[in-house]
ZAMARGU-4260 file (C-alpha; in steps of 0.2 Angstrom, whole numbers, plus 5000, padded with zeros to 4 digits):
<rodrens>
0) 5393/5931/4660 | 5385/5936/4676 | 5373/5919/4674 | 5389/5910/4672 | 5398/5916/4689
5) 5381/5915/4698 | 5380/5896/4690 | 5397/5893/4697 | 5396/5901/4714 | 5381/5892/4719
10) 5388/5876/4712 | 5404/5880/4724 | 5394/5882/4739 | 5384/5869/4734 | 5401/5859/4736
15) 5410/5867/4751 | 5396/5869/4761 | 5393/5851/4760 | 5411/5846/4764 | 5413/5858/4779
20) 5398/5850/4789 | 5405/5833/4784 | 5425/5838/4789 | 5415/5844/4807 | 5405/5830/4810
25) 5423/5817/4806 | 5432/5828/4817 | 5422/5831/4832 | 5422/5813/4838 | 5442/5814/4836
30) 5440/5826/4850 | 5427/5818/4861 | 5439/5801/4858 | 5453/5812/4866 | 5440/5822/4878
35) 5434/5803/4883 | 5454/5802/4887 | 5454/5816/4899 | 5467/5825/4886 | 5460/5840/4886
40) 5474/5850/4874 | 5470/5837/4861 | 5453/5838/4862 | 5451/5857/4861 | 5461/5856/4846
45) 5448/5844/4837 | 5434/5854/4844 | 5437/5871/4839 | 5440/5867/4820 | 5424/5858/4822
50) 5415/5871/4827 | 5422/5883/4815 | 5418/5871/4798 | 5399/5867/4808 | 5398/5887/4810
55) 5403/5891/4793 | 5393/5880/4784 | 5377/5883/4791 | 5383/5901/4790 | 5370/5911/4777
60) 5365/5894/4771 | 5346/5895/4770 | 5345/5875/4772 | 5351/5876/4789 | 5340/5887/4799
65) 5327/5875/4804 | 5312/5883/4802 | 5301/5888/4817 | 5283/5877/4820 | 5269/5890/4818
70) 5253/5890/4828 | 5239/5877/4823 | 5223/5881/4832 | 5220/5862/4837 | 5210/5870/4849
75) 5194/5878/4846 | 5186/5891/4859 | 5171/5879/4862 | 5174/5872/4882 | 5174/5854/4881
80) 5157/5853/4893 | 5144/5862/4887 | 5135/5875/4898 | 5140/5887/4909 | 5130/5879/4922
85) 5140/5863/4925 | 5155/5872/4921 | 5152/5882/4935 | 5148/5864/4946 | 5164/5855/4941
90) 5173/5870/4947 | 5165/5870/4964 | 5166/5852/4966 | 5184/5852/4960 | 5188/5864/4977
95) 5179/5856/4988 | 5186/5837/4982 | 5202/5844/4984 | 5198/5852/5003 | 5192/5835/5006
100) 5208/5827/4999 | 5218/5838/5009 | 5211/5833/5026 | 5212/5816/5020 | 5228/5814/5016
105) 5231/5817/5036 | 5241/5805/5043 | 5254/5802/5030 | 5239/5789/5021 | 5234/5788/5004
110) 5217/5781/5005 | 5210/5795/5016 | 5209/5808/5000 | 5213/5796/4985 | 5196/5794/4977
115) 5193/5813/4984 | 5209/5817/4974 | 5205/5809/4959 | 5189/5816/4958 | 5197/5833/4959
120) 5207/5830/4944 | 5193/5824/4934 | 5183/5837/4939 | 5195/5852/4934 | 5198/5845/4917
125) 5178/5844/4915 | 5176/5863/4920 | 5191/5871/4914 | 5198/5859/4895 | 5192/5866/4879
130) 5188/5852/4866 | 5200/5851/4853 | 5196/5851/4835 | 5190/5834/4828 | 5200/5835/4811
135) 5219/5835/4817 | 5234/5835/4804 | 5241/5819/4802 | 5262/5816/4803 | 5266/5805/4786
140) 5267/5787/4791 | 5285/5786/4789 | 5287/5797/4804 | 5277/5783/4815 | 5285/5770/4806
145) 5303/5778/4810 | 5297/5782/4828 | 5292/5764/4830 | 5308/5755/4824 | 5319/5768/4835
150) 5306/5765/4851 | 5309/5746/4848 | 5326/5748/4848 | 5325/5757/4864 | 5314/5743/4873
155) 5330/5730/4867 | 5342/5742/4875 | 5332/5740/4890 | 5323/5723/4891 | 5338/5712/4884
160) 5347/5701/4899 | 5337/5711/4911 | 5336/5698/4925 | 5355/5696/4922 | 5360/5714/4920
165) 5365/5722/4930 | 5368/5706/4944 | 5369/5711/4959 | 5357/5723/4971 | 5365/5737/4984
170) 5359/5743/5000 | 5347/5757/4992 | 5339/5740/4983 | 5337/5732/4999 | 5327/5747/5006
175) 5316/5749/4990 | 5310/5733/4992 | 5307/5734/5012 | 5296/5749/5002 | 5288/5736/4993
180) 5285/5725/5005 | 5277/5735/5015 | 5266/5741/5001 | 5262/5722/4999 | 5258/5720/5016
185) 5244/5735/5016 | 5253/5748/5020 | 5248/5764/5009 | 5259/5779/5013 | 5261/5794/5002
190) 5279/5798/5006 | 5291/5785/5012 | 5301/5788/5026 | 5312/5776/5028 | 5330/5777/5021
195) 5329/5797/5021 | 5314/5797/5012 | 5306/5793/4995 | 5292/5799/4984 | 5278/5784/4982
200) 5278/5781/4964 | 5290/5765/4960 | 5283/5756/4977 | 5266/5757/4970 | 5272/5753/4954
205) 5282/5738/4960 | 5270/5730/4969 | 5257/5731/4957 | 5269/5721/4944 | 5268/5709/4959
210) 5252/5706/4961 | 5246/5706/4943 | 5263/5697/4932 | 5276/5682/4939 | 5288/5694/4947
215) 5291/5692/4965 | 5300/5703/4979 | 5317/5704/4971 | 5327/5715/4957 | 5318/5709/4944
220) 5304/5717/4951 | 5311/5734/4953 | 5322/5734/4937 | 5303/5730/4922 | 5296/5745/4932
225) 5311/5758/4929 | 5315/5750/4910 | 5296/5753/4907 | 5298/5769/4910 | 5316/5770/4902
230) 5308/5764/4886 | 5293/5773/4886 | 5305/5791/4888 | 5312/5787/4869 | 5294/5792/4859
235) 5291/5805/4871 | 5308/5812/4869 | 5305/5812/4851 | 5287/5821/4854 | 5300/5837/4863
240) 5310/5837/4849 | 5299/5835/4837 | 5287/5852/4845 | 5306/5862/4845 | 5313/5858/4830
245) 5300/5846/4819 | 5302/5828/4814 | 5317/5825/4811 | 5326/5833/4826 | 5311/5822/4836
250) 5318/5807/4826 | 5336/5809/4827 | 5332/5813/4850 | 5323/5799/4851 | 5338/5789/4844
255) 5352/5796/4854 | 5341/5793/4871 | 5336/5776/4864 | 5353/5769/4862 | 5364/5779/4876
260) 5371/5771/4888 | 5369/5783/4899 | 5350/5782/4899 | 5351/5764/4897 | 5362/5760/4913
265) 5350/5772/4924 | 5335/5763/4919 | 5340/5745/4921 | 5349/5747/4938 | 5331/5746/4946
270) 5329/5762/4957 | 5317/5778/4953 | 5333/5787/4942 | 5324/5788/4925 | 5307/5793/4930
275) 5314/5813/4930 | 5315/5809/4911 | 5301/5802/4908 | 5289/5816/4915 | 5301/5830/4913
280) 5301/5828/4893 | 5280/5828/4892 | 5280/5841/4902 | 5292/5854/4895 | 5284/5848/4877
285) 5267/5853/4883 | 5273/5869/4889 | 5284/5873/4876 | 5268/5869/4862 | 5257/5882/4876
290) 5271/5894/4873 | 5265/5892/4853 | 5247/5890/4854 | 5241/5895/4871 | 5230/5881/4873
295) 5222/5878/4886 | 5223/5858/4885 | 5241/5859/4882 | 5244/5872/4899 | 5231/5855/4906
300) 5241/5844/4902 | 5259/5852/4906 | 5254/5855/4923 | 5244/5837/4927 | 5261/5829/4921
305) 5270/5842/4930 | 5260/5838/4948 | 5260/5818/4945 | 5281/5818/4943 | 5284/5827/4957
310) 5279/5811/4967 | 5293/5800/4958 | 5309/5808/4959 | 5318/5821/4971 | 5325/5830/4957
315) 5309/5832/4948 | 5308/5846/4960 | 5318/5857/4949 | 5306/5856/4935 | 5292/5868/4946
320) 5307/5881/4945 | 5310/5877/4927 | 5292/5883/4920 | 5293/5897/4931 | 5311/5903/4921
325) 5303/5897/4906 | 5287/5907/4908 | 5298/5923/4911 | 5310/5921/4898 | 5295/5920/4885
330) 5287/5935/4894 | 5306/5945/4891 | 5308/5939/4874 | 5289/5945/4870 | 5293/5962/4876
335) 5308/5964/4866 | 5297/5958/4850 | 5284/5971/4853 | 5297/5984/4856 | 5304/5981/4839
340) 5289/5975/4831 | 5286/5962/4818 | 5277/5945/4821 | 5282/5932/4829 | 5281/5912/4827
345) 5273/5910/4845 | 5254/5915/4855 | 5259/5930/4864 | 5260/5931/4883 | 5257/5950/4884
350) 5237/5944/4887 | 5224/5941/4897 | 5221/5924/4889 | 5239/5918/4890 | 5240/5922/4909
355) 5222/5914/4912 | 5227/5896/4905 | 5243/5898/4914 | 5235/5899/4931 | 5222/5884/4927
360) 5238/5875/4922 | 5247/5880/4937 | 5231/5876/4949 | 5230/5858/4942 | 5249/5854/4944
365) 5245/5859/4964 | 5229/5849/4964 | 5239/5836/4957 | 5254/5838/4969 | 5240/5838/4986
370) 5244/5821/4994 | 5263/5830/4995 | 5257/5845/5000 | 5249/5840/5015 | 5262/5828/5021
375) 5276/5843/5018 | 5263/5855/5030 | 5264/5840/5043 | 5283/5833/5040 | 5294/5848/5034
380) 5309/5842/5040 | 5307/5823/5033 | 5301/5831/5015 | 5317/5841/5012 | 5330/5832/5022
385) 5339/5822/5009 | 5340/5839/4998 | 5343/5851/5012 | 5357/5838/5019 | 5366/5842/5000
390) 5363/5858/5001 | 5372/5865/5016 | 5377/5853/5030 | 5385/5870/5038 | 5395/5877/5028
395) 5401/5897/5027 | 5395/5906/5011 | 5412/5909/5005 | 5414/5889/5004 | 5398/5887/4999
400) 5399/5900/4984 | 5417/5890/4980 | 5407/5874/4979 | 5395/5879/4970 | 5407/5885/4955
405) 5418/5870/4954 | 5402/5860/4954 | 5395/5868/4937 | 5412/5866/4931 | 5414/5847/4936
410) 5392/5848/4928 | 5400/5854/4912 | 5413/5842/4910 | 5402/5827/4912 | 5395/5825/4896
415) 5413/5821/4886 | 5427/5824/4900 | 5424/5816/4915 | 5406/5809/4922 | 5396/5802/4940
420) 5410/5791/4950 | 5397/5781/4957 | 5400/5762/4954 | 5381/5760/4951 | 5378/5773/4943
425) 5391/5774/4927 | 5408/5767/4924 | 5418/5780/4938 | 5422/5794/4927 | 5419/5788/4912
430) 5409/5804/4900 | 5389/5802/4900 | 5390/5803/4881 | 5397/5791/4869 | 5409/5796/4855
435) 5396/5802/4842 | 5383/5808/4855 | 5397/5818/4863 | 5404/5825/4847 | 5389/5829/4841
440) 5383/5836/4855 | 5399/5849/4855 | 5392/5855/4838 | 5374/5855/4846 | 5379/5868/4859
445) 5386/5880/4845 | 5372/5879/4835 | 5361/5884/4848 | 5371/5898/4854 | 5374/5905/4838
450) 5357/5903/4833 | 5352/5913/4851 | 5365/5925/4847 | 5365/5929/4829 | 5345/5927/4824
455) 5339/5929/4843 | 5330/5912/4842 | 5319/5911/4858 | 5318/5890/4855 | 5338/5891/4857
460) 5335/5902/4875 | 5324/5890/4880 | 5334/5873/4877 | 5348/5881/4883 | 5338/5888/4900
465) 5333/5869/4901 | 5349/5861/4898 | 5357/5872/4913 | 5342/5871/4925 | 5340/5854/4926
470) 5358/5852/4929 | 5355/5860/4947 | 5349/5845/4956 | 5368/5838/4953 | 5378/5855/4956
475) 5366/5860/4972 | 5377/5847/4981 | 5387/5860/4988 | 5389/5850/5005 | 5393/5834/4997
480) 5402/5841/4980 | 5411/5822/4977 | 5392/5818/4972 | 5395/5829/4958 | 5392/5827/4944
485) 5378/5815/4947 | 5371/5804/4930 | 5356/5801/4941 | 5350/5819/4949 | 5356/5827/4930
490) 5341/5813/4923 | 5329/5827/4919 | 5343/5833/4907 | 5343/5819/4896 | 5331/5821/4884
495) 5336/5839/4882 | 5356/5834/4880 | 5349/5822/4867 | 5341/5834/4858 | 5356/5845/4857
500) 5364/5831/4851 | 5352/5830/4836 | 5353/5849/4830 | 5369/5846/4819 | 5363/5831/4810
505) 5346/5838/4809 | 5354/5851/4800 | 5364/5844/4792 | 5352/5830/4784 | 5337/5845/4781
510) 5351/5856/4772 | 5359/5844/4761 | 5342/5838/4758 | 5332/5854/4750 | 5350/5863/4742
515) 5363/5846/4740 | 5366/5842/4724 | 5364/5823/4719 | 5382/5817/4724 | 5380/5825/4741
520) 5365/5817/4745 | 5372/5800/4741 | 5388/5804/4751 | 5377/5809/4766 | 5368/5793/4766
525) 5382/5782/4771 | 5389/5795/4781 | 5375/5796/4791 | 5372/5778/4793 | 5389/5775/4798
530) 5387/5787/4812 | 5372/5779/4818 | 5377/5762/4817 | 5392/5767/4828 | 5381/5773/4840
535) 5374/5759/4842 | 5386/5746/4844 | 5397/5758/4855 | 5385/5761/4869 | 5380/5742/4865
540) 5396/5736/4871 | 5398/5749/4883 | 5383/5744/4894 | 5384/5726/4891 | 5400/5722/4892
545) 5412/5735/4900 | 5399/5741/4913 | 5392/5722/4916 | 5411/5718/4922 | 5415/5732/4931
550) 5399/5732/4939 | 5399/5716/4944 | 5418/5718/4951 | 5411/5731/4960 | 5399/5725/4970
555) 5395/5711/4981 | 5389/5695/4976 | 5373/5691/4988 | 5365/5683/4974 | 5379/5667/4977
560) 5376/5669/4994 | 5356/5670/4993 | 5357/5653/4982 | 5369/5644/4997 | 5355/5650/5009
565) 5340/5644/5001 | 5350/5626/4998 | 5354/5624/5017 | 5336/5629/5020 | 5329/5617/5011
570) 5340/5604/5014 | 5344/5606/5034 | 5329/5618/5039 | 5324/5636/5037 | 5332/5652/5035
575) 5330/5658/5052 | 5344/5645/5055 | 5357/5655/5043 | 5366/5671/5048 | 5377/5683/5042
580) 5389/5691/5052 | 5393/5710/5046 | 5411/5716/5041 | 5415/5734/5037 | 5412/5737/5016
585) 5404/5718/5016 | 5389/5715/5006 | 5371/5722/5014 | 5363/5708/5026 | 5345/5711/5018
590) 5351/5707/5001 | 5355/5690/5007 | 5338/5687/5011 | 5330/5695/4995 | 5343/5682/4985
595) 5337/5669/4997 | 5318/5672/4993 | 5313/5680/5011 | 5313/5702/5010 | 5312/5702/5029
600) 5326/5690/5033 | 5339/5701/5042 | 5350/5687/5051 | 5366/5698/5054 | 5377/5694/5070
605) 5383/5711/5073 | 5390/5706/5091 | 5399/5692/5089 | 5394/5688/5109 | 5377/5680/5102
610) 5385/5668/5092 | 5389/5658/5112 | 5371/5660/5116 | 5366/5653/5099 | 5373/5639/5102
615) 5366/5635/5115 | 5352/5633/5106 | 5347/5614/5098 | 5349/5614/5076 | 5359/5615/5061
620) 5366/5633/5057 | 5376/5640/5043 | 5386/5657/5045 | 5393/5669/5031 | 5408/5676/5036
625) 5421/5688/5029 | 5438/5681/5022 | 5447/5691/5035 | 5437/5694/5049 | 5447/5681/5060
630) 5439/5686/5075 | 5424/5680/5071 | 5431/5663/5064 | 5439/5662/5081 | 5422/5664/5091
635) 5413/5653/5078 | 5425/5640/5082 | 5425/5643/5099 | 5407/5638/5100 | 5404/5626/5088
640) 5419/5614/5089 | 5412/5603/5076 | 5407/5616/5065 | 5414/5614/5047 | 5423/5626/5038
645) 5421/5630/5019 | 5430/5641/5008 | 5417/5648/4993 | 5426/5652/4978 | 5415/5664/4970
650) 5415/5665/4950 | 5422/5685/4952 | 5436/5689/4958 | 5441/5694/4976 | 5424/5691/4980
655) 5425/5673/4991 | 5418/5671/5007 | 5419/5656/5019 | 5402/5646/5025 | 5403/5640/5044
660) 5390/5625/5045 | 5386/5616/5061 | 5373/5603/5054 | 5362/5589/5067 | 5369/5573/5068
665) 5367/5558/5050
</rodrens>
C-alpha cells in the first residue's frame, strides 16, 4: 500500500510540476505584452501568478536546482617559464617597460610607449602565468555545434542590410569619423578629445578596416567594426553563462543576446555602444572561474581584458568598481562558510594564494590600462568631463539623492515597461526586451533571489551584484536624468540580463529532462521551440522593420543630399562649390560631405552675409536650404537673380528640402 501511494505521489509531481512551469512560462509573456503597453495593473496581475507557478514548481524539486561547477585544476603549479632566474628578469623588465611606457605615453601619443607597452604585457605574462595542463576536458561536440548555429544566427542579426540599416548617420557619426580621419592622416592619440572626449579603440579599429578591406570614410566603415564586435559578444556571452550555470544556460544567453534587438540595434548603429559587452562578459567569466579555481591564468586573463576595455567605452569604467564588489562579496560569503562550516563549490579567498593571483591580476589590468593612466595624470579634467558633466552639473544633494532614486526606478523599468528615448538609440520607450526575453526574464529575477535567499547561493549574489552595478553608468546621470534609462551606458548589462533570461528555461529544460516522464518531455519540445522561434522573428521585425521606419523618420536624410552633391560636382565642378546653409534641428553639415565622399567637406553658411560675397565670386554653386528658412531664400535670391530654385521631394516624409543652383553659362 505504501509503494502504491509513493508510486502515485511521485507520478502526481511528475505531472503538476511539469504543468506549473509550463502555465508560468505561457503566462509571463501575457504580462510583458501588457508591461510592453505600459498597463501596469494588468501586468502585475500576469506576473505574479507566474512567479508563484515558477516558484512552486521548482519548489523541492531536485531537477531544478542547477548544480554548482566544481574546481578543475586546469592549472598545474608549474610557472609557465622555467627557472627562477628568468622569472625574476621578466619581472624587472616588465617594471621598467612599463616606466618607460609611462614617460612615453607623454604628450597625449601613442607611439612614444607603444612597443614599450607591449612589451610590458608580454613580459608580465612570461614571469607571472602558470602553464596550464595539457590534457583539458572536452565539451561534447554538440555544445560547439549548438554554439556555432546560435553565433551564426547572431552574425545574420547583425551583417544583414548592414550598409542599408540603419540609413542615416547623426552628428556623433560625423565626429567619429573626423576621429577616423585624422587617425588616417597620421595622427596617433591615445584619448580623443574632440566631441567631449573618446577612448581610442573604434578609431584605430575603423581605420585599420580602411586600409586593409574596400571600406572607405563613411558609416559603412564604422557600422562592420561595432557589428564585429556585436557578433562576436554572442559565443562569449555563452562562455559567462556557461562558467555560472553550465551548458545549457551558456546556450540558452547566447541565444537571447544573439537575437535581441536590443543588442542588435546598438551594434549596427555604428558608434562604440557594444564594446562594454564584449569585454565586460570575458572579463567577469574569467573572474568569476578565479573565484572557482584561483588560477592564476584566469586572474591574468580577467585583468588584461579588464585594462584593454577600459579604452573602448566610457561606461566600462564601472566594471574596475565591479571586481572590487565582486571580490568582497566572495570574501563575505567565504567567512560566513567558515563560520558555519561545511565545503564549499569554490577556491577559497581566506589565503595567501587567493590574494597573491589577485594582485598579479590586478597589476596587469593597470599595466594594461597605462597609455590612460598617463593622459588622466596630464588631462584630469578632459578624462572625466563627459561623466562628471552627468554626474552633478551643480546640483544640492537633496536633489541629487531625488535623482538618483527615480533614476534606479526609471533603470528598473527599462527591461519590460518603458526603455532609452533616444531616437538612435531604441524605439523611444519601447522596453529593451522582447515579449519572451522580458517574460522570461521576470521569472529569471525570482529564481535568482529565491535561490540567494532560500539555499544562500553565492552564483545568485554575484549575478544579481552584476546585474545592478552595471546599471550605474545609466542611473549616475543625476544631472541629466532624461538620459535615463540609457540602452547604450546600461551595454555592460546585457549579457548578464541575458542570462537571467535563460535561468527559467534552463531550468526548466534540465528538470524536465532528468525527472519528466515521456509525455512531458515531448510537450516540452515544441513548447520550447515555439518560444524560440518567437523570439526570433519578433526582435526580427522589430529591428528591421519598426526601428528601420521610425529610424529613418527620425532622422535627416544627408545621404539624398550627399548623392545631389557629388552629381553637381561631377557634373558642374567640385564640392567646394556646394554649401549648406544651417537651420535650427537641420541635418549636421559634415554628414553632407561624408554622403558626398569628402570627411572634411564643412561648406555651411552660418551667416547668411557671405552668400553676397560669394557671389561675387566667378562659378556654378548649388545651396541646400531649409523648407522654411525664407530668409535665406530671400538673400539667395537677392544675390543670384538667376539662380534656379528646386523643390527636392525626398522619398521620407516631411524630409524635403529645396536646392538653389546658380550654374556658368550652356
Amino acid at each position: 500500500m505504501t509503494t502504491q501511494r509513493q508510486r502515485f505521489v511521485g507520478q502526481r509531481s511528475n505531472f503538476i510540476r511539469p504543468a506549473l512551469l509550463a502555465l508560468a512560462i505561457l503566462l509571463a509573456p501575457g504580462g510583458q505584452l501588457f508591461a510592453a503597453r505600459q498597463r501596469a495593473l494588468p501586468a502585475v496581475a500576469l506576473f505574479l501568478p507566474a512567479i508563484l507557478f515558477f516558484l512552486a514548481a521548482v519548489w523541492r524539486w531536485s531537477g531544478a536546482a542547477l548544480p554548482a561547477r566544481r574546481p578543475t585544476g586546469r592549472e598545474g603549479p608549474q610557472s609557465l617559464t622555467p627557472g627562477r632566474g628568468w622569472r625574476a628578469l621578466f619581472a624587472i623588465s616588465s617594471v621598467l617597460l612599463a616606466l618607460l611606457a609611462y614617460e612615453g605615453f607623454a604628450g597625449n601619443y601613442l607611439p612614444g610607449g607603444l612597443w614599450y607597452w607591449l612589451g610590458a604585457m608580454l613580459y608580465f605574462v612570461l614571469a607571472f602565468a602558470h602553464r596550464p595542463h595539457l590534457s583539458r576536458p572536452r565539451l561534447p561536440g554538440r555544445f560547439w555545434l549548438a554554439l556555432l548555429a546560435i553565433t551564426l544566427l547572431g552574425a545574420v542579426f547583425r551583417f544583414y542590410r548592414l550598409d542599408a540599416i540603419p540609413g542615416e548617420m547623426t552628428s556623433d557619426h560625423a565626429e567619429k569619423l573626423l576621429d577616423v580621419h585624422d587617425v588616417l592622416m597620421g595622427a596617433r592619440p591615445i584619448f580623443f578629445p574632440r566631441n567631449t572626449g573618446r577612448e581610442a579603440l573604434q578609431f584605430y579599429l575603423t581605420a585599420a578596416l580602411i586600409r586593409l578591406t574596400p571600406l572607405t570614410e563613411n558609416h559603412l566603415a564604422l557600422k562592420v567594426g561595432t557589428a564585429l564586435f556585436g557578433a562576436i559578444t554572442v559565443p562569449l556571452t555563452a562562455f559567462l553563462g556557461r562558467e555560472l550555470y553550465g551548458r545549457l544556460a551558456g546556450l540558452f544567453a547566447a541565444f537571447f543576446i544573439a537575437v535581441s534587438h536590443w543588442h542588435v540595434a546598438i551594434s549596427r548603429v555604428g558608434l562604440r555602444f557594444p564594446f562594454t559587452a564584449a569585454f565586460t562578459a570575458p572579463a567577469l567569466a574569467f573572474l568569476l572561474r578565479s573565484f572557482r579555481n584561483n588560477g592564476r591564468n584566469d586572474w591574468l586573463a580577467a585583468g588584461l581584458i579588464l585594462g584593454l576595455g577600459l579604452h573602448s567605452y566610457t561606461a566600462m569604467r564601472i566594471v574596475p568598481l565591479l571586481f572590487i564588489l565582486l571580490v568582497l562579496a566572495k570574501v563575505a560569503a567565504d567567512l560566513l562558510r567558515r563560520r558555519r562550516g561545511g565545503a564549499g563549490s569554490e577556491a577559497s579567498s581566506l589565503s595567501r594564494a587567493f590574494w597573491q593571483n589577485a594582485l598579479l591580476g590586478g597589476l596587469l589590468a593597470l599595466i594594461a590600462f597605462l597609455p590612460l593612466v598617463r593622459y588622466l595624470q596630464e588631462n584630469p579634467d578632459m578624462f572625466w568631463y563627459r561623466a562628471s558633466s552627468r554626474l552633478q552639473e551643480g546640483l544640492p544633494a537633496g536633489a541629487l539623492w531625488a535623482s538618483f532614486w527615480t533614476n534606479v526606478k526609471n533603470a528598473l523599468l527599462m527591461f519590460n515597461y518603458r526603455g532609452d528615448v533616444v531616437p538612435a538609440n531604441t524605439i523611444p520607450g519601447s522596453p529593451q526586451l522582447g515579449l519572451v526575453a522580458g517574460a522570461l526574464f521576470i521569472l529569471g529575477l525570482a529564481y535568482a533571489l529565491w535561490r540567494l535567499l532560500a539555499a544562500r547561493e553565492r552564483r545568485s549574489l554575484y549575478v544579481l551584484l552584476s546585474f545592478a552595478v552595471l546599471l550605474l553608468p545609466s542611473i549616475l546621470s543625476l544631472a541629466y536624468p532624461e538620459e535615463n534609462p540609457s540602452a547604450v551606458r546600461t551595454g555592460g548589462a546585457i549579457p548578464v540580463v541575458m542570462l537571467v533570461a535563460a535561468l527559467p528555461l534552463t531550468v526548466g529544460t534540465a528538470a524536465c529532462w532528468r525527472q519528466c516522464v515521456g509525455w512531458g518531455r515531448r510537450a516540452a519540445v515544441p513548447l520550447l521551440a515555439g518560444l524560440l522561434l518567437f523570439a526570433i522573428a519578433e526582435d526580427a521585425k522589430w529591428y528591421f522593420d519598426d526601428y528601420d521606419a521610425h529610424y529613418r523618420l527620425s532622422n535627416w536624410n544627408a545621404t539624398e543630399m550627399g548623392a545631389v552633391a557629388r552629381e553637381f560636382a561631377r557634373q558642374y565642378g567640385s564640392l567646394r562649390d556646394v554649401y549648406h546653409i544651417p537651420y535650427p534641428h537641420w541635418v549636421d553639415t559634415r554628414n553632407i560631405g561624408i554622403n558626398a565622399g569628402d570627411v572634411t567637406w564643412n561648406n555651411a553658411v552660418p551667416d547668411l552675409n557671405e552668400i553676397a560675397a560669394q557671389a561675387a565670386l566667378p562659378g556654378p554653386r548649388l545651396y541646400f536650404v531649409h523648407p522654411d528658412h525664407h530668409e535665406a531664400l530671400a538673400a539667395l535670391q537677392a544675390a543670384y537673380p538667376d539662380g534656379e530654385l528646386h523643390y527636392y521631394d525626398s522619398e521620407r516624409p516631411g524630409k524635403d528640402f529645396i536646392l538653389f543652383r546658380v550654374l556658368p553659362p550652356p
